[in-house]
VEXKOL-976699 format. One record per residue (C-alpha): x negated, y negated, z; chain; residue number from 1. Coordinates in steps of 0.02 Angstrom, whole numbers, plus 50000, padded with zeros to 5 digits. Layout:
BEGIN
<r><c1>X</c1><c2>Y</c2><c3>Z</c3><chain>A</chain><n>NUM</n></r>
...
This chain:
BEGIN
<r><c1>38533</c1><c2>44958</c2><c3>50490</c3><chain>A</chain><n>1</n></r>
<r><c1>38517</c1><c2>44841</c2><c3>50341</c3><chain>A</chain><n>2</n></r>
<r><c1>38412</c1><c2>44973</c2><c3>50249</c3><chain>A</chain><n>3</n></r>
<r><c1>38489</c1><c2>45112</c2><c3>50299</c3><chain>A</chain><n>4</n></r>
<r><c1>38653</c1><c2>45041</c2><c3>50234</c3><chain>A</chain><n>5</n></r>
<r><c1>38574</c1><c2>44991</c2><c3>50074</c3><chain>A</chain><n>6</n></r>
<r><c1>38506</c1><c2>45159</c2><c3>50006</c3><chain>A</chain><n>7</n></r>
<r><c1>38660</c1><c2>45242</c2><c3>50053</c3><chain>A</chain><n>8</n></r>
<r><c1>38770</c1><c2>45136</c2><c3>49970</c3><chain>A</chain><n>9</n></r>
<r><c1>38669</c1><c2>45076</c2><c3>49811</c3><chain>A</chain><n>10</n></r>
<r><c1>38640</c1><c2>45250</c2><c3>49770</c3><chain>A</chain><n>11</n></r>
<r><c1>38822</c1><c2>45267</c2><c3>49769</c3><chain>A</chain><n>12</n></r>
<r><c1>38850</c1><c2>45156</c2><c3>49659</c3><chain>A</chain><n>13</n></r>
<r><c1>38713</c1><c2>45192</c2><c3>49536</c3><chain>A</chain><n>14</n></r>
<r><c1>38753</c1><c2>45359</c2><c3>49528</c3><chain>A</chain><n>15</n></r>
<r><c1>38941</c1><c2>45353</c2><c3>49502</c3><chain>A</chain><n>16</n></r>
<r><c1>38945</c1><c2>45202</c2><c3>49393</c3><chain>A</chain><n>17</n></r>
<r><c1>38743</c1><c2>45165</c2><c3>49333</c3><chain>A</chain><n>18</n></r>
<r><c1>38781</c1><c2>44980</c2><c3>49440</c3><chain>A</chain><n>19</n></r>
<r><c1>38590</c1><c2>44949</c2><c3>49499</c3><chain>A</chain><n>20</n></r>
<r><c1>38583</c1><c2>44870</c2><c3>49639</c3><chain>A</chain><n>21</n></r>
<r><c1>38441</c1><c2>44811</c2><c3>49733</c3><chain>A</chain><n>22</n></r>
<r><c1>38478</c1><c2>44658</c2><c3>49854</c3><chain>A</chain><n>23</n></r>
<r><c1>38626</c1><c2>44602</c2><c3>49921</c3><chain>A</chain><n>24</n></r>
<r><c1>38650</c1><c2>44438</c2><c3>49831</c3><chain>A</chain><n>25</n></r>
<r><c1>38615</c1><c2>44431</c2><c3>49662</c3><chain>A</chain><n>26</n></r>
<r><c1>38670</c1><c2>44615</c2><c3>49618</c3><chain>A</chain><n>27</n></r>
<r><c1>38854</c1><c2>44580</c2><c3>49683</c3><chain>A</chain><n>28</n></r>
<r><c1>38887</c1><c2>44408</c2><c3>49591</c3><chain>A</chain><n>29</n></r>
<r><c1>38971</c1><c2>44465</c2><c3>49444</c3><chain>A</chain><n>30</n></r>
<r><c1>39082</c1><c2>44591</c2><c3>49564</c3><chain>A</chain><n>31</n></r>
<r><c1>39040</c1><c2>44763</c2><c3>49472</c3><chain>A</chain><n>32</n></r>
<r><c1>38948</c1><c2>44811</c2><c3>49627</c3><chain>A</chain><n>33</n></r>
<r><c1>39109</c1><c2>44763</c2><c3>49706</c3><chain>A</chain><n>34</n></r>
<r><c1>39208</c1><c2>44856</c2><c3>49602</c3><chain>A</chain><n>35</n></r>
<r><c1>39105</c1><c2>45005</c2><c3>49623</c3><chain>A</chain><n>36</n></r>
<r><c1>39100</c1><c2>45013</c2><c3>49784</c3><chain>A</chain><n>37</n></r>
<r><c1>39293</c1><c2>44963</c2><c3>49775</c3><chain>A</chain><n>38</n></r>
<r><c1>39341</c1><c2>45110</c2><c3>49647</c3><chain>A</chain><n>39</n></r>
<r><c1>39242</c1><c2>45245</c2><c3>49739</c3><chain>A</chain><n>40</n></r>
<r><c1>39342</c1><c2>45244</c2><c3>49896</c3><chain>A</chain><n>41</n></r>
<r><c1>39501</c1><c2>45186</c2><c3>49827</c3><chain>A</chain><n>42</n></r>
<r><c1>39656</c1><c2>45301</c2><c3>49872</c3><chain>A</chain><n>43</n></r>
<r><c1>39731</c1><c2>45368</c2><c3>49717</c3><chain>A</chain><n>44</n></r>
<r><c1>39865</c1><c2>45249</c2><c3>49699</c3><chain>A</chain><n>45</n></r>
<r><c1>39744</c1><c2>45120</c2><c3>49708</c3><chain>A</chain><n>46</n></r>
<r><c1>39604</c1><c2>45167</c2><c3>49588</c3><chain>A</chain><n>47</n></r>
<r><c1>39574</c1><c2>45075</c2><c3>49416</c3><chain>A</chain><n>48</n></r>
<r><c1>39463</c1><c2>45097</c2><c3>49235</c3><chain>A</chain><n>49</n></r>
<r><c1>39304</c1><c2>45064</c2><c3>49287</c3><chain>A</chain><n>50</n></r>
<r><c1>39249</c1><c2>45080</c2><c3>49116</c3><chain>A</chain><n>51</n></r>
<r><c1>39361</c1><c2>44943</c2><c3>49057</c3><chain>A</chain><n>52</n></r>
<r><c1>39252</c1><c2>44805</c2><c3>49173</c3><chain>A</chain><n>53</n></r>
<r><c1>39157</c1><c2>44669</c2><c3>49107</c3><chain>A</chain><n>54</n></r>
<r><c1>39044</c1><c2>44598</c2><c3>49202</c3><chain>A</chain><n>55</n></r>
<r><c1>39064</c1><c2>44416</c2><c3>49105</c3><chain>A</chain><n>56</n></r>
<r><c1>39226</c1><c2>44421</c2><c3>49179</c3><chain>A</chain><n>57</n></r>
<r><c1>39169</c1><c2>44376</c2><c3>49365</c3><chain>A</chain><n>58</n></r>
<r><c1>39341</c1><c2>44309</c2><c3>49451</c3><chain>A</chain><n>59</n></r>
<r><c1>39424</c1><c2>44449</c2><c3>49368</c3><chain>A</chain><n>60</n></r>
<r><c1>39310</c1><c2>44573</c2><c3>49449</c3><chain>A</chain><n>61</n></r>
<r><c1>39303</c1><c2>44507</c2><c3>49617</c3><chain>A</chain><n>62</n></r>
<r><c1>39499</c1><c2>44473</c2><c3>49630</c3><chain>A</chain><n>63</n></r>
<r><c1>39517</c1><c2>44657</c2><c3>49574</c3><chain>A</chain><n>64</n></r>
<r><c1>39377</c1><c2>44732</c2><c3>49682</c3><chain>A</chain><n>65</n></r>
<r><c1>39432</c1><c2>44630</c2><c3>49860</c3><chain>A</chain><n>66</n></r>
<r><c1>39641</c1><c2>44663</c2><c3>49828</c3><chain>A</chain><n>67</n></r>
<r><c1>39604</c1><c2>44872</c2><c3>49817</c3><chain>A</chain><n>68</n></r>
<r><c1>39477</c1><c2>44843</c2><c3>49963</c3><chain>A</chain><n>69</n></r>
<r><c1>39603</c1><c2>44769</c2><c3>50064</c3><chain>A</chain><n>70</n></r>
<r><c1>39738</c1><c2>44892</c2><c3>50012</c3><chain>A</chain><n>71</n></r>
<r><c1>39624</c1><c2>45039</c2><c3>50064</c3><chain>A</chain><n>72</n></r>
<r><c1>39609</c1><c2>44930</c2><c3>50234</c3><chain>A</chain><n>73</n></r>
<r><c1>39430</c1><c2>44856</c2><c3>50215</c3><chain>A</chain><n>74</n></r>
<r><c1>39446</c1><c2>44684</c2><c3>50331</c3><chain>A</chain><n>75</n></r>
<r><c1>39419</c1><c2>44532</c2><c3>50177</c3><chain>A</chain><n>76</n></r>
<r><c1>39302</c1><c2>44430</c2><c3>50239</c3><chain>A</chain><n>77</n></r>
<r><c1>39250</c1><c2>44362</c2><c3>50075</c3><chain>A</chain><n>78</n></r>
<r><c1>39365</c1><c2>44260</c2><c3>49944</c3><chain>A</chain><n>79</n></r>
<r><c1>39344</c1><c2>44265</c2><c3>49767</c3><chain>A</chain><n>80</n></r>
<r><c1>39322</c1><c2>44075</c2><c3>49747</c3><chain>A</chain><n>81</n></r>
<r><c1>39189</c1><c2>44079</c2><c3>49891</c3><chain>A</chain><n>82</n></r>
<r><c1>39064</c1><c2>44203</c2><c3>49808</c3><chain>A</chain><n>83</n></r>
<r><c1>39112</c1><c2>44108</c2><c3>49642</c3><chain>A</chain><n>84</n></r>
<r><c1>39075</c1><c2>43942</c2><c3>49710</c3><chain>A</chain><n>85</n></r>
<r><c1>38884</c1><c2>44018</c2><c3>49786</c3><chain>A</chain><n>86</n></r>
<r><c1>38838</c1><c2>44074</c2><c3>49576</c3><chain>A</chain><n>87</n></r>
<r><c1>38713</c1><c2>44197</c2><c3>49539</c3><chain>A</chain><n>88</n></r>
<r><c1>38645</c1><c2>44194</c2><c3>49718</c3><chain>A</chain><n>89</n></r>
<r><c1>38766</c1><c2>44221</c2><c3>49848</c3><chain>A</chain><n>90</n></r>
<r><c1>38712</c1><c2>44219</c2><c3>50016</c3><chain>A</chain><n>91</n></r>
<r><c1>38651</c1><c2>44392</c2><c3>50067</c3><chain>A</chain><n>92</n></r>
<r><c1>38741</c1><c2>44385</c2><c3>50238</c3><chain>A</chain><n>93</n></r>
<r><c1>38895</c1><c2>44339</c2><c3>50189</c3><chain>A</chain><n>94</n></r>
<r><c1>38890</c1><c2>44505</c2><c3>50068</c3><chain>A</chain><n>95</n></r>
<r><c1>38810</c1><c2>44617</c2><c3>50177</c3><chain>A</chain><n>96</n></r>
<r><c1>38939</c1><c2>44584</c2><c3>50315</c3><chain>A</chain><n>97</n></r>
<r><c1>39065</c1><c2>44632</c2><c3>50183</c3><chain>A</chain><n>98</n></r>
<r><c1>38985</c1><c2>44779</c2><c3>50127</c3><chain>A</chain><n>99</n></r>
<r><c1>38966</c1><c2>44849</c2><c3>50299</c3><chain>A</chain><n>100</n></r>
<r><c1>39152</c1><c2>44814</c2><c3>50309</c3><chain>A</chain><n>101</n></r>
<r><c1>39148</c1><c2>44968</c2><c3>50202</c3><chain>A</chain><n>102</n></r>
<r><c1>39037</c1><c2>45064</c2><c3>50287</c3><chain>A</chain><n>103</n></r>
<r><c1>39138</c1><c2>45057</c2><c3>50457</c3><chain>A</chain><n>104</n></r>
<r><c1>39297</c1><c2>45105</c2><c3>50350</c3><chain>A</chain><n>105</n></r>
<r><c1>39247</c1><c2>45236</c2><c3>50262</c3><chain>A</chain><n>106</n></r>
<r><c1>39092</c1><c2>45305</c2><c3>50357</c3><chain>A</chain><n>107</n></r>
<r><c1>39155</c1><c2>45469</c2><c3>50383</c3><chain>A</chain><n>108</n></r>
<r><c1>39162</c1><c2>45479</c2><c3>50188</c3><chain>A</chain><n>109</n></r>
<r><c1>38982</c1><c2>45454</c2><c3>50145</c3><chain>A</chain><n>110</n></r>
């Protein structure tokens, strides 16, 4: 499952916004993963400038990436201060249960 979940979705998000990703901690800190992931199944009325991201700006990123999850009804089971608090290395399994929050939302997407 955990493999299967990564290829799918980290070649998403290379390949629509050149985000390389290749664990689940580290990659997502700075929330352009996030975002990605965020942006590409966004309704309309929800999307936003990818291009306009920084990664530098890490709270920014996160608070924007989690609020159009949520809107496009992924559960939030992370907070923006937690994954800030955990630094470059979040824990993996608090991400990848987030990320496969995705998944089960927008499966029939993929």
């Amino acid at each position: 499952m955990v493999s299967a979940l990564f290829k799918g979705l980290s070649g998403i998000i290379y390949c629509l916004f050149q985000v390389k990703v290749w664990n689940f901690s580290s990659c997502w800190a700075d929330g352009m993963a996030f975002c990605a992931l965020a942006h590409r199944f966004a309704s309309q009325s929800t999307r936003f400038d990818f291009e306009k991201l920084n990664p530098q700006n890490r709270r920014d990123n996160l608070t924007l990436a989690f609020s159009v999850a949520e809107k496009n009804g992924v559960v939030p089971l992370l907070e923006v201060d937690d994954m800030l608090e955990m630094g470059d290395e979040p824990d993996w399994k608090c991400v990848f249960v987030y990320v496969q929050s995705f998944y089960r939302q927008f499966k029939d997407r993929l």
